[in-house]
OpenMM code with the backbone's topology and positions (N, CA, C; nanometers):
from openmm import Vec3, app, unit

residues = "UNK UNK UNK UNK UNK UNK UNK UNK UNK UNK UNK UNK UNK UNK UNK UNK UNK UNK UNK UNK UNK UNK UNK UNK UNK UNK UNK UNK UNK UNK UNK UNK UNK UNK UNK UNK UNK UNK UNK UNK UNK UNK UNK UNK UNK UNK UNK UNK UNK UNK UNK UNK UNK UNK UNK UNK UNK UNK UNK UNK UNK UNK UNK UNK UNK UNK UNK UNK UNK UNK UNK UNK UNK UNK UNK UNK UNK UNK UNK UNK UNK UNK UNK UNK UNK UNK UNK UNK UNK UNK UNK UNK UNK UNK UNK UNK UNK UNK UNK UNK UNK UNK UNK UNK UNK UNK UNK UNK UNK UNK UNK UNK UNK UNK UNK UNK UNK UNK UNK UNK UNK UNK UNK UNK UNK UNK UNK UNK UNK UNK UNK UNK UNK UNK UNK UNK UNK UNK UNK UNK UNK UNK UNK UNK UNK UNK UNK UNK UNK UNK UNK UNK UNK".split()
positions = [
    Vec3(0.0829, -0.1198, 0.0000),
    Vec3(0.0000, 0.0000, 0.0000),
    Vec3(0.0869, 0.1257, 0.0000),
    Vec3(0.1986, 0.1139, 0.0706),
    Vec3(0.3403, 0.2048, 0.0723),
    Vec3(0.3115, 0.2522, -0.0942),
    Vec3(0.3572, 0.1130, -0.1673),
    Vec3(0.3865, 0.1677, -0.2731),
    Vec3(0.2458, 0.2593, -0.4062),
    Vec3(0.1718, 0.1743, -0.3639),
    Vec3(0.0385, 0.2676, -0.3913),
    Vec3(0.0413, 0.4265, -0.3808),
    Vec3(0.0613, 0.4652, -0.2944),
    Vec3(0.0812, 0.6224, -0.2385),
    Vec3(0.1850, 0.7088, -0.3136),
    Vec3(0.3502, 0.6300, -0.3025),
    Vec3(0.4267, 0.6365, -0.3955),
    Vec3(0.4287, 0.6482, -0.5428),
    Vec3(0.3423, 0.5641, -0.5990),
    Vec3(0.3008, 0.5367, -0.7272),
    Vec3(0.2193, 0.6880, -0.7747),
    Vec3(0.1272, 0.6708, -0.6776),
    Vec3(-0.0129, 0.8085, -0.7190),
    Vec3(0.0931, 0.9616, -0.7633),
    Vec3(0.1974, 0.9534, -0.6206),
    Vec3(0.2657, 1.0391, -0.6269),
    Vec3(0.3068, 1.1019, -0.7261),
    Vec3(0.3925, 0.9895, -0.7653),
    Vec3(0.5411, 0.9850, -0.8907),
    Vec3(0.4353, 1.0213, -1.0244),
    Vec3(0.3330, 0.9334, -1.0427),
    Vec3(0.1966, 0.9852, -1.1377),
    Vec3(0.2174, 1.1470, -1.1533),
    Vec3(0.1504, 1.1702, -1.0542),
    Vec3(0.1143, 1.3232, -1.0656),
    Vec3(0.2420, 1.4169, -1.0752),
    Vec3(0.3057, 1.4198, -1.0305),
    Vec3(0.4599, 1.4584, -1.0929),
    Vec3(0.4821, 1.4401, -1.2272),
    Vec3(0.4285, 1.3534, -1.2989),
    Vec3(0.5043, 1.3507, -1.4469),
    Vec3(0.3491, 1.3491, -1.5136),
    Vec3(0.2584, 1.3805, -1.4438),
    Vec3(0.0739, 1.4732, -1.4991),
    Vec3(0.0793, 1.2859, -1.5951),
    Vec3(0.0625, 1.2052, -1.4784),
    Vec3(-0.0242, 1.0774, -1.5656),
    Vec3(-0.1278, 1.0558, -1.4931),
    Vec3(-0.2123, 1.1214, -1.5445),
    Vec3(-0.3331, 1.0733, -1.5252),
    Vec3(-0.3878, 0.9864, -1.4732),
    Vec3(-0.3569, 0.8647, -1.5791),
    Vec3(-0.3946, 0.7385, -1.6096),
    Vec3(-0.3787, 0.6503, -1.4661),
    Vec3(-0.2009, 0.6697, -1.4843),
    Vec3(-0.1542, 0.6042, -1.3458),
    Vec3(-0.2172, 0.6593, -1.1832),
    Vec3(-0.2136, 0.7559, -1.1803),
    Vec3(-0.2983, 0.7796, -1.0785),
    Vec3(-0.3860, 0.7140, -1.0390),
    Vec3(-0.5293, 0.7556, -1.1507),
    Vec3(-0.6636, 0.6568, -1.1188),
    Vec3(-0.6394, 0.5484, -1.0896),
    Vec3(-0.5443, 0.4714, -1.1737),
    Vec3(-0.5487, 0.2664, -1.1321),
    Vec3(-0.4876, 0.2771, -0.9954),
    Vec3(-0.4712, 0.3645, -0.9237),
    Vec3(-0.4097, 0.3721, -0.7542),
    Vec3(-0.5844, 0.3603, -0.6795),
    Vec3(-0.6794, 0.3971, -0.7730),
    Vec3(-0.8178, 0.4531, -0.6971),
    Vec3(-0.8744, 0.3067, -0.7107),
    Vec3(-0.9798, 0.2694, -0.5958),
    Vec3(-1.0845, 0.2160, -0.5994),
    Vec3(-1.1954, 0.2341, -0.6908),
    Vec3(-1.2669, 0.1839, -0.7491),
    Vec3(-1.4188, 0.2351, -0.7850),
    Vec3(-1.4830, 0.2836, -0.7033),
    Vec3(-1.5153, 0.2774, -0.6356),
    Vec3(-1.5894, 0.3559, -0.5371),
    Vec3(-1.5265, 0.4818, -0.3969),
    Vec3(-1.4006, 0.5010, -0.4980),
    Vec3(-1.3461, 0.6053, -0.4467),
    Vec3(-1.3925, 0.7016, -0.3922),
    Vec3(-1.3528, 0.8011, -0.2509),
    Vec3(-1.4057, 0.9150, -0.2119),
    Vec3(-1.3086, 1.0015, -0.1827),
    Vec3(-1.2866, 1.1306, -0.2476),
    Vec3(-1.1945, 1.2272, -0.2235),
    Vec3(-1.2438, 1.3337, -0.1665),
    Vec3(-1.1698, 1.4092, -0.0729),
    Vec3(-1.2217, 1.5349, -0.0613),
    Vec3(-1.1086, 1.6519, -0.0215),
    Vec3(-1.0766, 1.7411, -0.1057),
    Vec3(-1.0435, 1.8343, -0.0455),
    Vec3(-1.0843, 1.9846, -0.0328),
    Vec3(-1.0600, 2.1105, -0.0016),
    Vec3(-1.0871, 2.2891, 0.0060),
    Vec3(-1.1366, 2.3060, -0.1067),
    Vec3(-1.0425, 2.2777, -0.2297),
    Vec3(-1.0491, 2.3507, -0.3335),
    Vec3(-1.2241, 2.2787, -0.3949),
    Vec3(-1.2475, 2.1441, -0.4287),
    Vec3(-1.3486, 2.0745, -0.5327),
    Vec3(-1.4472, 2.0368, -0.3957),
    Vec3(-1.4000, 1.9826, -0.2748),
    Vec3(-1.4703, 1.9624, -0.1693),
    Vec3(-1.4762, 1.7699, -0.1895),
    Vec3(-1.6239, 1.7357, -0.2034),
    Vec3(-1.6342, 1.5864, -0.1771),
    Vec3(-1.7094, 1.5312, -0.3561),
    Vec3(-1.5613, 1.4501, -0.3812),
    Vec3(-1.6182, 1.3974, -0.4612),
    Vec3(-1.5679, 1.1968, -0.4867),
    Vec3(-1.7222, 1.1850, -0.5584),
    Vec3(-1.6858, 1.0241, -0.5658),
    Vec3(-1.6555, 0.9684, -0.6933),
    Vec3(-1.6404, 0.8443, -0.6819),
    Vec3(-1.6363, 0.7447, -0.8043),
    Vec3(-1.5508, 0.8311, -0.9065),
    Vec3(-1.5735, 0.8193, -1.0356),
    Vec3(-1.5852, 0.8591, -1.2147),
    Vec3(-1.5358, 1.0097, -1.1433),
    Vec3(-1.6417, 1.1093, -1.0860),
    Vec3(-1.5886, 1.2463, -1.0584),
    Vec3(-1.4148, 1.2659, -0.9680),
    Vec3(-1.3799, 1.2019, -0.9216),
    Vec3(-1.2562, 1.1954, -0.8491),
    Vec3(-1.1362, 1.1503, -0.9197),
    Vec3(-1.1737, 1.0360, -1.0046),
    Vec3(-1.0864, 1.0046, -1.1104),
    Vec3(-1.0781, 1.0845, -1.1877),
    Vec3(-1.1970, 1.1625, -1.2437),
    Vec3(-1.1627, 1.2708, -1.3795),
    Vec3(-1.1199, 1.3838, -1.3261),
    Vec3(-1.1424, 1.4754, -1.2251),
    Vec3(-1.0863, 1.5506, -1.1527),
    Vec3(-0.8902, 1.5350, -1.1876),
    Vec3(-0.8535, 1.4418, -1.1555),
    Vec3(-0.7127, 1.4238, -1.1361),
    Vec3(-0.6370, 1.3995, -1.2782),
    Vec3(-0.7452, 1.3033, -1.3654),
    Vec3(-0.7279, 1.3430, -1.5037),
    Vec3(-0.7217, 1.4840, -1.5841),
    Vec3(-0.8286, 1.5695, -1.5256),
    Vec3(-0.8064, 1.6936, -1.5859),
    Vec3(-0.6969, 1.7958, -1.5529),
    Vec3(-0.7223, 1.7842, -1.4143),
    Vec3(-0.5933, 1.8349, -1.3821),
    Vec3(-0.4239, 1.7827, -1.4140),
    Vec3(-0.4137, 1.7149, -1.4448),
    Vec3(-0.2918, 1.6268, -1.5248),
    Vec3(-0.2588, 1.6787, -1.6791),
    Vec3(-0.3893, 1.6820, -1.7321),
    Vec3(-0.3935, 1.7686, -1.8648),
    Vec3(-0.3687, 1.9025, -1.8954),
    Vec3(-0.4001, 1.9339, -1.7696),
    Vec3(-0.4009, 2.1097, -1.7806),
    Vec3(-0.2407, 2.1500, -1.7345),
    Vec3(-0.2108, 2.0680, -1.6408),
    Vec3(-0.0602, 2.1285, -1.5958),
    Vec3(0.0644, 2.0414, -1.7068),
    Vec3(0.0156, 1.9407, -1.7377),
    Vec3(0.1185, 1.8732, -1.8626),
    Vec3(0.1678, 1.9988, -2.0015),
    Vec3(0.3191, 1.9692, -1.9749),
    Vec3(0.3929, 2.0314, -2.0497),
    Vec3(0.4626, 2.1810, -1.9799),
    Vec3(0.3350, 2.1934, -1.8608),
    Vec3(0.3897, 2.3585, -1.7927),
    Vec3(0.4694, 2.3090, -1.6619),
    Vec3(0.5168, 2.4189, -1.6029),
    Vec3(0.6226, 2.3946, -1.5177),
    Vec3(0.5279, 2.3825, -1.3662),
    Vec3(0.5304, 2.2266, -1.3333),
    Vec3(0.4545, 2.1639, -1.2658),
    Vec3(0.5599, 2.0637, -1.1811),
    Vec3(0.5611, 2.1172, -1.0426),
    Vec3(0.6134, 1.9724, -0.9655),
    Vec3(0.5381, 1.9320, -0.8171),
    Vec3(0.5940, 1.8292, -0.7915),
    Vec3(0.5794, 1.7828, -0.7225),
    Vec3(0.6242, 1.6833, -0.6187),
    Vec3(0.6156, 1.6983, -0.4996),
    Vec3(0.7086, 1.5891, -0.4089),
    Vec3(0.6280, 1.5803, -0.3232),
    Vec3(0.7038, 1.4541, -0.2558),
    Vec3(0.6185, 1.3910, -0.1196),
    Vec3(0.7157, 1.3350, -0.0433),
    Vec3(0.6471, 1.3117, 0.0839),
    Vec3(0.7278, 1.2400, 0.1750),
    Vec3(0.6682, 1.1958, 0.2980),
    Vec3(0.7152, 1.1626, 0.4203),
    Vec3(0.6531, 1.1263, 0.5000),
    Vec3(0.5143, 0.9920, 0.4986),
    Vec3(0.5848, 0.9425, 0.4257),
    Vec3(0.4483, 0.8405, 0.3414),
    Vec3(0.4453, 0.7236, 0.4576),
    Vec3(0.3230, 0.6589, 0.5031),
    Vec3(0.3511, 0.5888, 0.6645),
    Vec3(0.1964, 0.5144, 0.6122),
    Vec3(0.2578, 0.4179, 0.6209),
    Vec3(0.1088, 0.3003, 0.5999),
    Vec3(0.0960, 0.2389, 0.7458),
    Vec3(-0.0082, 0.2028, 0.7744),
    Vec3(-0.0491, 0.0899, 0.9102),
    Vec3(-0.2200, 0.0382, 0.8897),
    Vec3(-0.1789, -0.0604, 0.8113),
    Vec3(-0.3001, -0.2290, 0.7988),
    Vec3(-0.3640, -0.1214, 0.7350),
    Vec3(-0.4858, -0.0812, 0.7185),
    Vec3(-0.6154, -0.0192, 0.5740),
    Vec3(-0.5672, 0.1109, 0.5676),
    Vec3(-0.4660, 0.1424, 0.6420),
    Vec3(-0.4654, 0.3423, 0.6633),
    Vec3(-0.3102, 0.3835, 0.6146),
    Vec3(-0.3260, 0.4706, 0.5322),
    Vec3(-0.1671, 0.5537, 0.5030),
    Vec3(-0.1869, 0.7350, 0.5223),
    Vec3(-0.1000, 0.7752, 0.4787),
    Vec3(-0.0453, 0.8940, 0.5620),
    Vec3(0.0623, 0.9538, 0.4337),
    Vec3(0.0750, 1.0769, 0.3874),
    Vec3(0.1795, 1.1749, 0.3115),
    Vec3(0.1995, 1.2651, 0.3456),
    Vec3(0.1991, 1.3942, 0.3153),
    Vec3(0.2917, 1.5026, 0.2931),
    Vec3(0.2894, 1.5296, 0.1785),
    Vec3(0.2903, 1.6090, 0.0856),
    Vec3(0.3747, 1.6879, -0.0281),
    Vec3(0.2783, 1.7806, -0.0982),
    Vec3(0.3685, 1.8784, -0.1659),
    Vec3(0.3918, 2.0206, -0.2169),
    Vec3(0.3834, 2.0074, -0.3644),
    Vec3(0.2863, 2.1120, -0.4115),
    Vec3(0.2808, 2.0776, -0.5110),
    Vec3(0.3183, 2.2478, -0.5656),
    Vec3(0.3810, 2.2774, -0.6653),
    Vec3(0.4649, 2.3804, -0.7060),
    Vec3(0.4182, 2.4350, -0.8573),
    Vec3(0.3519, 2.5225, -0.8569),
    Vec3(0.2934, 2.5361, -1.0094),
    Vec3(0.2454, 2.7125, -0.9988),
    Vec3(0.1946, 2.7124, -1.1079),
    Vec3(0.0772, 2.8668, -1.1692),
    Vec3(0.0251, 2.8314, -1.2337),
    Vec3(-0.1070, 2.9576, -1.1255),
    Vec3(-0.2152, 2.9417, -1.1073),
    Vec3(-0.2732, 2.9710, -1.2475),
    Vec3(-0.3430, 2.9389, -1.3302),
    Vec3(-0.3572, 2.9471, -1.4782),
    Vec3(-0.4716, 3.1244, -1.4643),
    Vec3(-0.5509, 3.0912, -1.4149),
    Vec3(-0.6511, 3.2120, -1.4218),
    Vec3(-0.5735, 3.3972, -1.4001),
    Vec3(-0.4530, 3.3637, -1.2412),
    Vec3(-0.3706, 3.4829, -1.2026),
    Vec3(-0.2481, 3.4810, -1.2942),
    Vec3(-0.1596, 3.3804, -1.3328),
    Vec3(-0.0271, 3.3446, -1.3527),
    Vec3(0.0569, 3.4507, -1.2303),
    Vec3(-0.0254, 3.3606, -1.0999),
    Vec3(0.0441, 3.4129, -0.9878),
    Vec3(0.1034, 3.2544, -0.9745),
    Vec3(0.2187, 3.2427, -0.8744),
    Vec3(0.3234, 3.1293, -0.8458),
    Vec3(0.2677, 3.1125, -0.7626),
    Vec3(0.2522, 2.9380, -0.6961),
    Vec3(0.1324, 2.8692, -0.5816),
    Vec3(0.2309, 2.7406, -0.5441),
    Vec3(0.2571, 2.7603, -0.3993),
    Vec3(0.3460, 2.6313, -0.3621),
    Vec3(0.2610, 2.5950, -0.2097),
    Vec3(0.1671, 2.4645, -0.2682),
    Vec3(0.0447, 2.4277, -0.1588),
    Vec3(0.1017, 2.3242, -0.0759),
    Vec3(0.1094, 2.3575, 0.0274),
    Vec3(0.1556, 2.2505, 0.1040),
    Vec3(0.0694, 2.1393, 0.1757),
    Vec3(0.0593, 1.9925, 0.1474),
    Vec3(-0.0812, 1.9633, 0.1680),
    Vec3(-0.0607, 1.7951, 0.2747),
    Vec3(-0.1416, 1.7874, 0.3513),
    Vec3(-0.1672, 1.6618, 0.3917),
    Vec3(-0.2543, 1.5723, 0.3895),
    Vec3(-0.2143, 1.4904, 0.3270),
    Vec3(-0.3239, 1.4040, 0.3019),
    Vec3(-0.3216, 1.2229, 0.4005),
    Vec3(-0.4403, 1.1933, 0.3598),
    Vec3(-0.4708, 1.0580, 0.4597),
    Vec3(-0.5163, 0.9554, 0.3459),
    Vec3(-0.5304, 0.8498, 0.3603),
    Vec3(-0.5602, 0.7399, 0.2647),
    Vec3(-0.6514, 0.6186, 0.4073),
    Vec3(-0.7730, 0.5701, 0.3063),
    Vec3(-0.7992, 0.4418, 0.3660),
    Vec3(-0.8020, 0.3631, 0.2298),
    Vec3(-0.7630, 0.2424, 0.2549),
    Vec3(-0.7192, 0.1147, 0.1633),
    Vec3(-0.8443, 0.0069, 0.1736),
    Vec3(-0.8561, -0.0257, -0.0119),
    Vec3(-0.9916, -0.1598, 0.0154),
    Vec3(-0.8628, -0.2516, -0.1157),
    Vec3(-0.9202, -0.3596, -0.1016),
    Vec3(-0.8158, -0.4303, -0.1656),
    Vec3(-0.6931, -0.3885, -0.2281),
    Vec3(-0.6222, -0.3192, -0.2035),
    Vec3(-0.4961, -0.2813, -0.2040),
    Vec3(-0.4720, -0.1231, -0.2913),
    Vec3(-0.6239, -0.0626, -0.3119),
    Vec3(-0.6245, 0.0397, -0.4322),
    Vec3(-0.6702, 0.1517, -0.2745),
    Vec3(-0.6757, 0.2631, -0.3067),
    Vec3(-0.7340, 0.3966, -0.2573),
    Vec3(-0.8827, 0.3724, -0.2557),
    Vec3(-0.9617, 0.3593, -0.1459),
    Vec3(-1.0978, 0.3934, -0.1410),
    Vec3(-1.1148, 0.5243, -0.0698),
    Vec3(-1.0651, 0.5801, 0.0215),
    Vec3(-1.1064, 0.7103, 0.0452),
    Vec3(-0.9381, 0.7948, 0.0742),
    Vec3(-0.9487, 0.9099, 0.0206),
    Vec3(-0.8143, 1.0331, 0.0178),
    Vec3(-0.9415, 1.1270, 0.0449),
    Vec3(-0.8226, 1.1915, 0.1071),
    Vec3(-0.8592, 1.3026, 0.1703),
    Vec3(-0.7244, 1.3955, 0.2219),
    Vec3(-0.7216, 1.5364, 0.1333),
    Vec3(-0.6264, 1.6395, 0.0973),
    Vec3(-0.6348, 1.7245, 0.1891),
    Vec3(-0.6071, 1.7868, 0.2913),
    Vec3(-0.5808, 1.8978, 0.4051),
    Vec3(-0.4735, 2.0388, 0.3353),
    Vec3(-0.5482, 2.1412, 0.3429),
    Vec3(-0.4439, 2.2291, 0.3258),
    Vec3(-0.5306, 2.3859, 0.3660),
    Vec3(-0.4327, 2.5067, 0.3957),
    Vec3(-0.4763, 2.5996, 0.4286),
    Vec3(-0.5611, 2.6509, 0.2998),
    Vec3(-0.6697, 2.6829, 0.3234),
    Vec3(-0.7084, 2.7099, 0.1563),
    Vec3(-0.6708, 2.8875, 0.1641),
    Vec3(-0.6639, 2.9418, 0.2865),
    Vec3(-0.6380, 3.0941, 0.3015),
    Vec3(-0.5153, 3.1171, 0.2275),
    Vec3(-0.4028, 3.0123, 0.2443),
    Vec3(-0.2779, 3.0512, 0.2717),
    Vec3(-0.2520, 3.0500, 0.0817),
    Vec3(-0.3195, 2.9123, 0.0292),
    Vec3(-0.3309, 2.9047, -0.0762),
    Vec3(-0.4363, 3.0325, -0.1838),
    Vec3(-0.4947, 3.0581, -0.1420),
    Vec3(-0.5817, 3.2159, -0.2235),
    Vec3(-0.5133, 3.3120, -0.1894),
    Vec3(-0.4118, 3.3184, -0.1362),
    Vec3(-0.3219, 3.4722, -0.0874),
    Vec3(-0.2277, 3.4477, -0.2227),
    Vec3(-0.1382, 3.3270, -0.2168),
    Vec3(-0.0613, 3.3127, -0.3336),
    Vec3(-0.1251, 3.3056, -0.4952),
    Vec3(-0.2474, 3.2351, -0.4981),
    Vec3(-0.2996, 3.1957, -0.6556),
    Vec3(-0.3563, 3.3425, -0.6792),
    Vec3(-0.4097, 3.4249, -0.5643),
    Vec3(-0.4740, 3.5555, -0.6007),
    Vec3(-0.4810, 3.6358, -0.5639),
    Vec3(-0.4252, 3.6208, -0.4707),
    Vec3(-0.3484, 3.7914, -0.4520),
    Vec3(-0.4300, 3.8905, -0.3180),
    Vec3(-0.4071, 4.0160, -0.3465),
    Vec3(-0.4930, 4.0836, -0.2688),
    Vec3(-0.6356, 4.0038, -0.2448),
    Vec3(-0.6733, 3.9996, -0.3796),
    Vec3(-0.8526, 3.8985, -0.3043),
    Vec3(-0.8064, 3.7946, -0.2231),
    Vec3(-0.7324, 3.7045, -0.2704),
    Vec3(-0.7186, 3.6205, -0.1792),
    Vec3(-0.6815, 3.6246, -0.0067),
    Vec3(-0.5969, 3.7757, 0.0162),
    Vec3(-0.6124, 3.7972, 0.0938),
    Vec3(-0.7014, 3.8437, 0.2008),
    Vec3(-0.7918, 3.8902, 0.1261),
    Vec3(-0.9241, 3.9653, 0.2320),
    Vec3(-0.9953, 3.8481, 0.2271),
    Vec3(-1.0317, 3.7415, 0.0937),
    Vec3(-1.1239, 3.6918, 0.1388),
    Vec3(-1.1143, 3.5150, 0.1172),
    Vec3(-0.9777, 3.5052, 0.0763),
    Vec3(-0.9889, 3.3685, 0.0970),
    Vec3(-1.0116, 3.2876, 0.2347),
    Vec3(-1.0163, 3.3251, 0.3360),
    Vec3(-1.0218, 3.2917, 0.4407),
    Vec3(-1.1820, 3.2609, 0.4758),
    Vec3(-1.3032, 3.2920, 0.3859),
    Vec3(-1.4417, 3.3065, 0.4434),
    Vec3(-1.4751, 3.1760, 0.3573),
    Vec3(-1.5784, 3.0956, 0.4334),
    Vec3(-1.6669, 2.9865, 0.3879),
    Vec3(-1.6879, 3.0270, 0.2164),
    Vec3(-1.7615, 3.1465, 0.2140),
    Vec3(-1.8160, 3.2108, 0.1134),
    Vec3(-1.7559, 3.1734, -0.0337),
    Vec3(-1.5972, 3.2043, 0.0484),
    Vec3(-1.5157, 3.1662, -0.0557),
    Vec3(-1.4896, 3.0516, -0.1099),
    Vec3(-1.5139, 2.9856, -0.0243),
    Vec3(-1.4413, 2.8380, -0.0247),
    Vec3(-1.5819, 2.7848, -0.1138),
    Vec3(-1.6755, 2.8186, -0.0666),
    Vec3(-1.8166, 2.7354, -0.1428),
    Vec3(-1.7961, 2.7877, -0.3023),
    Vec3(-1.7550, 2.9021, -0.2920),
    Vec3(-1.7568, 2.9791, -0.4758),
    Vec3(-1.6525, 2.8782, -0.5451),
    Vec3(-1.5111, 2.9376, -0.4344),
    Vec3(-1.4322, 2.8119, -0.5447),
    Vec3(-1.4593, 2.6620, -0.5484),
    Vec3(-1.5142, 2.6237, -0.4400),
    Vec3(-1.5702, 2.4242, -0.5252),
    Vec3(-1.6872, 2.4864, -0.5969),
    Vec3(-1.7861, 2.5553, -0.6287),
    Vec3(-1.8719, 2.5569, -0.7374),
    Vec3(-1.7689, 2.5988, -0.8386),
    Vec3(-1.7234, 2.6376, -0.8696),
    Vec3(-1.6330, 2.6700, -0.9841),
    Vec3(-1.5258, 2.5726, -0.9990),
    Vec3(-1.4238, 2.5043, -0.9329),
    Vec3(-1.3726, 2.3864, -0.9425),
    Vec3(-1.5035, 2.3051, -1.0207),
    Vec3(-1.5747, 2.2654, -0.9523),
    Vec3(-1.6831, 2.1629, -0.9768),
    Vec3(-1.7663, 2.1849, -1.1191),
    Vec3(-1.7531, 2.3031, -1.1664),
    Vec3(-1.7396, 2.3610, -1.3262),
    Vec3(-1.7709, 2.3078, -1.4141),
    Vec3(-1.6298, 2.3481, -1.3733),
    Vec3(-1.4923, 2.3073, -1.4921),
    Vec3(-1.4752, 2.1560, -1.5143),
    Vec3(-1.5021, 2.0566, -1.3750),
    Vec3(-1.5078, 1.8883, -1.3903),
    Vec3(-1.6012, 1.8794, -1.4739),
    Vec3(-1.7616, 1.9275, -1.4629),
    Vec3(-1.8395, 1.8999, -1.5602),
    Vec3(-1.8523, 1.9041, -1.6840),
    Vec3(-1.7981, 2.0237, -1.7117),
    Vec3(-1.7403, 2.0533, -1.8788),
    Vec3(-1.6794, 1.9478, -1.9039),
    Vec3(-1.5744, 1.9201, -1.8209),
    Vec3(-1.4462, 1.8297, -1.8988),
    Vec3(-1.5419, 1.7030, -1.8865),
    Vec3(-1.6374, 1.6409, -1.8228),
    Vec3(-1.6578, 1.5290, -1.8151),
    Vec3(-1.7508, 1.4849, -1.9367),
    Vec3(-1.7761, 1.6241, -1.9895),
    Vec3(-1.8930, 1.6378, -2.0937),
    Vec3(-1.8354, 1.6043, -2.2272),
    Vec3(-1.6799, 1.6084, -2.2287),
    Vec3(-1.6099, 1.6102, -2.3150),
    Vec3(-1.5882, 1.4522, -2.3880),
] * unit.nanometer
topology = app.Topology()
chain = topology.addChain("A")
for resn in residues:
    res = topology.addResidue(resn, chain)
    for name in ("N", "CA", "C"):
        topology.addAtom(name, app.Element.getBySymbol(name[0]), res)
């Protein structure tokens, strides 16, 4: 399962998509600030789109702290990019948790300041108001979008 986590990782670092998802369960549940709670097909394409959109641009990523024990794992890592909408510079520092069903990801779940993150992707707004619910509900309706478009695709 170590290497599961590892795998998703190294994925998203080099924007594969593909590899990612086969880390997921079917009945996957993700949730983090930015998209909020999503399942199945929506969680997989989520990570697909986003893979597409940062492929080819200057996109990284690392991890560490990776700690499995029997259905449950544990990461760390930073993901280093711009923000496409500001082309402001965004280095999110994030924690995430994993529960394990036959050896794939059934539930992730992403932790991160979403304040700390809207100060960097946007700036003054982000400063006054990334910090309010308000905000946070606008950007997963708008995250949550953009999945639909792409899923429409």
């Amino acid at each position: 399962m170590k290497n599961t986590i590892e795998k998703f990782y190294n994925a998203l670092n080099n924007c594969d998509g593909k590899s990612m998802v086969a880390c997921y369960h079917d009945d996957i549940i993700f949730e983090d600030p930015a998209f909020g709670i999503l399942e199945g097909e929506r969680a997989k394409a989520m990570w697909l789109m986003l893979c597409e959109t940062q492929k080819n641009k200057a996109f990284n990523v690392e991890f560490c702290n990776v700690e499995v024990k029997e259905n449950k794992g544990s990461a760390d890592w930073e993901a280093i990019y711009t923000f496409s909408k500001t082309g402001r510079k965004v280095h999110n520092k994030i924690n995430a948790s994993f529960v394990f069903k036959d050896d794939l990801i059934i539930k992730h779940t992403d932790e991160f300041n979403l304040h700390k993150w809207a100060k960097q992707a946007m700036g003054i707004k982000g400063i006054f108001f990334g910090g309010l619910q308000i905000f946070k509900t606008k950007l997963q309706n708008q995250t949550n979008v953009l999945l639909d478009n792409y899923l429409k695709k």
